[in-house]
DOLOTI-967604 format. One record per residue (C-alpha): residue in three letters; chain; x, y, z. Coordinates in Angstrom, 2 decimals. Each point is the difference from the previous one (the first is absolute). Layout:
SITE  rest  kette       xx       yy       zz
SITE   Ala      A        X        Y        Z
...
//
This chain:
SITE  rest  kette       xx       yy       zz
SITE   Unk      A    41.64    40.95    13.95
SITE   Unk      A     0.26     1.00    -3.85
SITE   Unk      A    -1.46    -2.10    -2.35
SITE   Unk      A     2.74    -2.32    -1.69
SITE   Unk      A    -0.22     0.70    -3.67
SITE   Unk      A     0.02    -2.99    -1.85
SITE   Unk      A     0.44    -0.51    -3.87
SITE   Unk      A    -1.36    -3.57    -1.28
SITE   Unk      A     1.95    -1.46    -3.17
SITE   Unk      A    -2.02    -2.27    -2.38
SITE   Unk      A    -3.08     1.97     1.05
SITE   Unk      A    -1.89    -1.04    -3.09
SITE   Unk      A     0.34    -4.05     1.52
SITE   Unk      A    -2.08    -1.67     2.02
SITE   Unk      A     2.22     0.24     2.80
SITE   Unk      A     0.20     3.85    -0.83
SITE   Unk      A    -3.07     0.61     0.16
SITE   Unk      A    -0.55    -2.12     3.46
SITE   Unk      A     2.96     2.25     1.19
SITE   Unk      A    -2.20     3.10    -0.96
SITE   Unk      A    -2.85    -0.85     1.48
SITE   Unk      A     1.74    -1.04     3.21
SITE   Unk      A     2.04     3.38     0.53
SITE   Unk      A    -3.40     1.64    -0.74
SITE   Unk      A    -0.77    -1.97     3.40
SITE   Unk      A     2.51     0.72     1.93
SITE   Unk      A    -0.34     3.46     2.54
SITE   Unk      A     4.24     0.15    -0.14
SITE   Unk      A     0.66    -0.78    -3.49
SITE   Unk      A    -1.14     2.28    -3.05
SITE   Unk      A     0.67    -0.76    -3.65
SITE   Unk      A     2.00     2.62    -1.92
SITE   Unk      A     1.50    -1.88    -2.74
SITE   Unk      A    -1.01    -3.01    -2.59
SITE   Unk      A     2.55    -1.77    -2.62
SITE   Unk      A    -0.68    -1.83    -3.09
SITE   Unk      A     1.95    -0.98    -2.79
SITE   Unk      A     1.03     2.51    -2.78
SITE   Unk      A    -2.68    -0.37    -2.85
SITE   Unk      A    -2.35    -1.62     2.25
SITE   Unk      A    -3.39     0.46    -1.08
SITE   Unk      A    -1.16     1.18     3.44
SITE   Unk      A     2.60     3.07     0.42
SITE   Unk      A    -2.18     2.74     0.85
SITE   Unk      A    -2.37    -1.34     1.84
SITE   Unk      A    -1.08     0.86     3.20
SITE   Unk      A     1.13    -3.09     2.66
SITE   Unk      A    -3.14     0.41     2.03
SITE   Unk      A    -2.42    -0.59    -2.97
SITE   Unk      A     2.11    -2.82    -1.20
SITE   Unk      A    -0.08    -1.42     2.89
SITE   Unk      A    -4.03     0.35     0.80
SITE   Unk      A    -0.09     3.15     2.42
SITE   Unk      A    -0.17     3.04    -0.42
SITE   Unk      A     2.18     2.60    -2.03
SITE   Unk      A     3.36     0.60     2.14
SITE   Unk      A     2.02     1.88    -2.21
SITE   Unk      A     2.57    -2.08    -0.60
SITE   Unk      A     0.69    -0.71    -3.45
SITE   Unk      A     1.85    -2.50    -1.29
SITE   Unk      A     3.09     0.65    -1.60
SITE   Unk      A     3.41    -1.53    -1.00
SITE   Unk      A     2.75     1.85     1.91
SITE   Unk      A     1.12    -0.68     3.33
SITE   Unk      A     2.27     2.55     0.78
SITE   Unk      A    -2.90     2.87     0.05
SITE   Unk      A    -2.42    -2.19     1.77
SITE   Unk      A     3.20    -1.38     2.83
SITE   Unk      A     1.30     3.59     0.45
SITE   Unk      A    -3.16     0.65     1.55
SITE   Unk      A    -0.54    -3.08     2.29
SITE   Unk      A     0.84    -2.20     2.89
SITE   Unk      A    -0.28    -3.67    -1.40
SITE   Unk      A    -0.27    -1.90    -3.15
SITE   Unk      A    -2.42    -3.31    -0.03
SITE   Unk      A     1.23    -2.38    -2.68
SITE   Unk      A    -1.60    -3.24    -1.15
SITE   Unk      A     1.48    -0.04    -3.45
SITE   Unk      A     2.60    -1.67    -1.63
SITE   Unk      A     3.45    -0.77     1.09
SITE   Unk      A     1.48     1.84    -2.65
SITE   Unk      A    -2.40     2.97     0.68
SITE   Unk      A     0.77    -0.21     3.85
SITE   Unk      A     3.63    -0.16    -0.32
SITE   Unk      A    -0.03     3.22    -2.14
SITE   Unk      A    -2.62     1.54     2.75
SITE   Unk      A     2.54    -1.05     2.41
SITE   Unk      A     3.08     1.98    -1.17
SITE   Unk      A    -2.80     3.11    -0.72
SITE   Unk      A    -1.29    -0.33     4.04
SITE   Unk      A     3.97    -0.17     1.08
SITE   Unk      A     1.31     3.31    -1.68
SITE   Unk      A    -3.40     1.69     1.45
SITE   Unk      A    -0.18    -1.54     3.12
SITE   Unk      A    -3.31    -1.11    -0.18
SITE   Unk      A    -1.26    -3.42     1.53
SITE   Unk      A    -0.27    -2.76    -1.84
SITE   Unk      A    -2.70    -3.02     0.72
SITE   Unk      A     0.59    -2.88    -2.44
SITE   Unk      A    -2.83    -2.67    -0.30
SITE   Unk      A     1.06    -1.18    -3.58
SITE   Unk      A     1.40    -3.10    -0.06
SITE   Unk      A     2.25    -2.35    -2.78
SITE   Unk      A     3.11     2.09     1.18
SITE   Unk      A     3.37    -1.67    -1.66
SITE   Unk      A     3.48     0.01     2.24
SITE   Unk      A     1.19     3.17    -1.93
SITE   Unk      A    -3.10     1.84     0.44
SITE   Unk      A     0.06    -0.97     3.58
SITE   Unk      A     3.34     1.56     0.24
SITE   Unk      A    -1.36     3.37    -1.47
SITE   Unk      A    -2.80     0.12     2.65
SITE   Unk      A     2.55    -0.55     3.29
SITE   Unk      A     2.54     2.37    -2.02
SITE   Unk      A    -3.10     2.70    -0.38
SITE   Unk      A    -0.67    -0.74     3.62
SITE   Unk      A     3.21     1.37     1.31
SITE   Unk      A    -1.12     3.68    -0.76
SITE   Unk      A    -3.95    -0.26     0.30
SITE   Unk      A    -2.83    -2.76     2.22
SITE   Unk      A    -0.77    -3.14    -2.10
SITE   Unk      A    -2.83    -1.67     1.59
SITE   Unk      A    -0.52    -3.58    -2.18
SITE   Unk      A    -1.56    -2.90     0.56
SITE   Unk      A    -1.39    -2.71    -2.49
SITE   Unk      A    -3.18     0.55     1.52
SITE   Unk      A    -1.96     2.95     1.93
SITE   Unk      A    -2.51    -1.95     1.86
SITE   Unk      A     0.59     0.46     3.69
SITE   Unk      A    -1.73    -3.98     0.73
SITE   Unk      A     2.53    -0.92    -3.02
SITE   Unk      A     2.75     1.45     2.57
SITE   Unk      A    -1.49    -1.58     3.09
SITE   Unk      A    -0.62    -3.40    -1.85
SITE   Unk      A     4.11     0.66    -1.36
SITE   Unk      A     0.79     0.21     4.03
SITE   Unk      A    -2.08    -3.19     0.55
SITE   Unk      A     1.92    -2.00    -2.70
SITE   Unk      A     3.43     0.82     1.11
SITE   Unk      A    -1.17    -1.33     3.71
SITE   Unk      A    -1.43    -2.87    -1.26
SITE   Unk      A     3.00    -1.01    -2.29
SITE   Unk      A     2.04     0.56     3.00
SITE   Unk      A    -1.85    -2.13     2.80
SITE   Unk      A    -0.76    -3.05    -3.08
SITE   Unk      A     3.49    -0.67    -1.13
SITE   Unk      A    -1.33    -3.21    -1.82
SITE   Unk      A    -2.54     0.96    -1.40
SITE   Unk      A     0.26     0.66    -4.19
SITE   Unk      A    -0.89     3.47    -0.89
SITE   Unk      A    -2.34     0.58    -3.45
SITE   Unk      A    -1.55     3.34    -0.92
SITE   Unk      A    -2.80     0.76    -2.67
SITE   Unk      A    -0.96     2.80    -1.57
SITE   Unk      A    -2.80     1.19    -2.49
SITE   Unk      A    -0.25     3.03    -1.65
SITE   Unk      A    -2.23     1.71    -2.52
SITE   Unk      A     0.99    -0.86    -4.17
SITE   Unk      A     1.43     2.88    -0.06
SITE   Unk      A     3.21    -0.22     2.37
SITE   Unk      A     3.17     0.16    -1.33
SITE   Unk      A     2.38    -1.42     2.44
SITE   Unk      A     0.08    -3.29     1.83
SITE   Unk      A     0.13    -1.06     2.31
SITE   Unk      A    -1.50     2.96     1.78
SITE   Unk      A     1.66     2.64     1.75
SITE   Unk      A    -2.30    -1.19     2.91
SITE   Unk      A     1.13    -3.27    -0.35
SITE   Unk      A     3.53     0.49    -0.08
SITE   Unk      A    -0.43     2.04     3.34
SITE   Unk      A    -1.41    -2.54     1.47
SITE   Unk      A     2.61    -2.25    -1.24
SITE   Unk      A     2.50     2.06     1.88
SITE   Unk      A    -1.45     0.21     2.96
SITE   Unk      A    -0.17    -3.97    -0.20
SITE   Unk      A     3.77    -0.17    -0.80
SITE   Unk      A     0.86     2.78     2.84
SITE   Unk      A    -1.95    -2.17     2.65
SITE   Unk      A     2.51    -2.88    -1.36
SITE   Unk      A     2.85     1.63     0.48
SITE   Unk      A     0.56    -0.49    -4.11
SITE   Unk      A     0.40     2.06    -3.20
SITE   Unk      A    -3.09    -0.54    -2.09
SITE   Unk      A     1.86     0.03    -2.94
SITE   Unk      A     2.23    -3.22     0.95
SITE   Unk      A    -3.55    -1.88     0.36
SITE   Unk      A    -2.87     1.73    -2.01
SITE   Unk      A    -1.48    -2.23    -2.66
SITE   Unk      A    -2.35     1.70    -2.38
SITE   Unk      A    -2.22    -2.68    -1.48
SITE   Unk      A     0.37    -3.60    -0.89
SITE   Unk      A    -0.20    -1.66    -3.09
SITE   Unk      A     0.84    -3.72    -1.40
SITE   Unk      A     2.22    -2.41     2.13
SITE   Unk      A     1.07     2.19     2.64
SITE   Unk      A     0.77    -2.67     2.36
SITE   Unk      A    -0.85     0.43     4.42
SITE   Unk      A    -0.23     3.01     0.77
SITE   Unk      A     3.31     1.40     2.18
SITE   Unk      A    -0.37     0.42     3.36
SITE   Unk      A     0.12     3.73     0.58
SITE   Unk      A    -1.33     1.26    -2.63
SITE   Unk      A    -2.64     3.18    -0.49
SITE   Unk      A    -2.25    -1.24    -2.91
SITE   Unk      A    -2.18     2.37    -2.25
SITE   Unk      A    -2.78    -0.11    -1.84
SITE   Unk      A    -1.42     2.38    -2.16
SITE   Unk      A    -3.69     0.47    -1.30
SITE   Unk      A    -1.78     2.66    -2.33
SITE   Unk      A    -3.21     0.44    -1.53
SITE   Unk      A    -2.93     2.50     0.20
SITE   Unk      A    -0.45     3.09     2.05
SITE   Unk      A     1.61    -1.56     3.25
SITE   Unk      A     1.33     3.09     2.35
SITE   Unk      A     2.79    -2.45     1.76
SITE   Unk      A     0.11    -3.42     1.79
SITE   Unk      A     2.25    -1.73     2.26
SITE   Unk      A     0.67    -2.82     1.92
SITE   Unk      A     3.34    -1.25     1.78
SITE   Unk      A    -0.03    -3.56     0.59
SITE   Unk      A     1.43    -1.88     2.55
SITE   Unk      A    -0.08    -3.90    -0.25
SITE   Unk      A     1.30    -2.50     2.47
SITE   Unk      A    -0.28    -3.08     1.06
SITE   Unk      A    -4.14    -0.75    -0.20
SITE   Unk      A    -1.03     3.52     0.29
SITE   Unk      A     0.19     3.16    -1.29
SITE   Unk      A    -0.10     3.65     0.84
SITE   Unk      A    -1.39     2.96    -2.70
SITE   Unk      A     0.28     3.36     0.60
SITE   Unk      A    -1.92     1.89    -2.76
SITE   Unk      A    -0.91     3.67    -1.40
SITE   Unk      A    -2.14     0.76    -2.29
SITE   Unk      A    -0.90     3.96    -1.02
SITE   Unk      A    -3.06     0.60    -1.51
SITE   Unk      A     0.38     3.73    -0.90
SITE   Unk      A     3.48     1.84    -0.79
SITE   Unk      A    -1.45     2.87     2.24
SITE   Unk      A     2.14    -2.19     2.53
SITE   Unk      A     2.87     0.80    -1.62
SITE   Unk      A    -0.84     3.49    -0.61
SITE   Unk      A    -0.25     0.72     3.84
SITE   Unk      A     3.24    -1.75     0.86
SITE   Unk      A     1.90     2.31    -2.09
SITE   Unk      A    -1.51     3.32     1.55
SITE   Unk      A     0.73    -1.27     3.10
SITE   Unk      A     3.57    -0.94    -1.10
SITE   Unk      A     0.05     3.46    -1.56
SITE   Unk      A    -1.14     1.75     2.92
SITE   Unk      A     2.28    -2.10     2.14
SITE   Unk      A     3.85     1.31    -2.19
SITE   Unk      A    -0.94     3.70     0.59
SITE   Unk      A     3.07     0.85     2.03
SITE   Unk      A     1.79    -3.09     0.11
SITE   Unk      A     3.65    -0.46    -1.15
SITE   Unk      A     0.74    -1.05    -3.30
SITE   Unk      A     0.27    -3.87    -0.46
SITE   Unk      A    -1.69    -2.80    -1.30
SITE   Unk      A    -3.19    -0.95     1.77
SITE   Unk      A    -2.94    -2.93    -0.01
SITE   Unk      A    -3.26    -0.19     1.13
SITE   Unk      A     0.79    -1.75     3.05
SITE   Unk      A     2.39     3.05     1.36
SITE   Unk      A    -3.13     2.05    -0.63
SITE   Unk      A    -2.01    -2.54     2.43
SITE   Unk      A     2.78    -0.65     2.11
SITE   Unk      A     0.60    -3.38    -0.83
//
């Protein structure tokens, strides 16, 4: 089998750089392209040093359609702005796309499935495969505890832009599909003041931030004198580096469309 070339956007990041070192691990993958923003002060660089091995020959640099024309798959954990422009890019080159950025609005979401029609989209809010097993796990469990009221936490590093968490909302999902609901009918994102009982049915967040935390979770389920947690916690975003590869090396060869994690595991 030929290596799958794979370009990393954001390579400068500490994601990109996680993504660099794990291609540099893996016998079917092999690194021929790293993005950064225009006027970034890293442009030039070689990705390998940057990211603590040795020299690969990559350089960074700020133009996608050189780097794509050459390659199998994009990896982007940027920003939804950024990925929605990758997106469109991928499409007219038909080049697979794996999406772990998160924060997505509804019209950006409509440019990804749009730019899915013509090229693979593989997204999910997170690229952990025990983040996919323990989104399995919540959908049976909201589905065999019908009483039961659903909460889910989340804590990220200071630095995270979006809440709640792209993790968290996934999970949220997965609670609402083992319901038989729309999460959007019953999400409620915080709680402040007089906000009287809380409705039955309802998917509760909570969202936490501070230091250099990689990504926490826990689902709740409370009932009557007991409850159930199912929890995740990732203590390196190498986790999510590996997911992707495999999600990359999985959409070599499949049919455009819009993807997650759990079609790559079969879930």
């Amino acid at each position: 089998m030929t290596d799958v070339r794979m370009v990393v956007a954001g390579a400068a990041g500490r994601m990109g750089q996680a993504l660099v070192r794990a291609i540099a691990q893996t016998k079917e993958a092999v690194l021929t392209g790293a993005l950064e923003a225009a006027n970034h002060p890293q442009i030039g660089r070689d990705a390998g040093v940057l990211a603590g091995l040795p020299p690969s020959g990559v350089k960074l640099t700020d133009n996608p359609y050189e780097l794509l024309a050459a390659a199998d798959v994009l990896i982007d954990f940027t920003a939804p702005k950024i990925s929605t422009a990758f997106a469109g890019i991928c499409a007219k080159m038909h080049v697979a796309h794996i999406v772990g950025t998160t924060g997505f609005s509804a019209e950006e979401e409509s440019v990804l499935r749009q730019a899915a029609t013509k090229t693979v989209i593989v997204k999910s809010g997170n690229m952990s495969l025990g983040v996919c097993l323990l989104t399995a796990l919540v959908k049976k469990a909201a589905e065999v505890l019908p009483d039961f009221d659903i909460e889910i936490l989340e804590m990220h590093h200071a630095k995270k832009a979006d809440a709640p968490s792209g993790t968290a909302l996934m999970l949220g999902k997965a609670a609402a599909a083992g319901r038989g609901i729309v999460l959007e009918d019953h999400a409620v994102r915080g709680r402040d003041g007089i906000t009287g009982p809380r409705k039955a049915g309802d998917i509760g967040f909570a969202s936490l931030r501070g230091g250099t935390v990689v990504g926490e979770h826990q689902v709740i389920f409370a009932g009557e004198r007991e409850r159930i947690v199912l929890s995740h916690i990732a203590e390196d975003r190498t986790i999510f580096a590996n997911g992707a590869i495999k999600c990359a090396l999985w959409a070599q060869g499949k049919p455009a469309g819009l993807y997650g994690i759990v079609d790559v595991l079969g879930l």
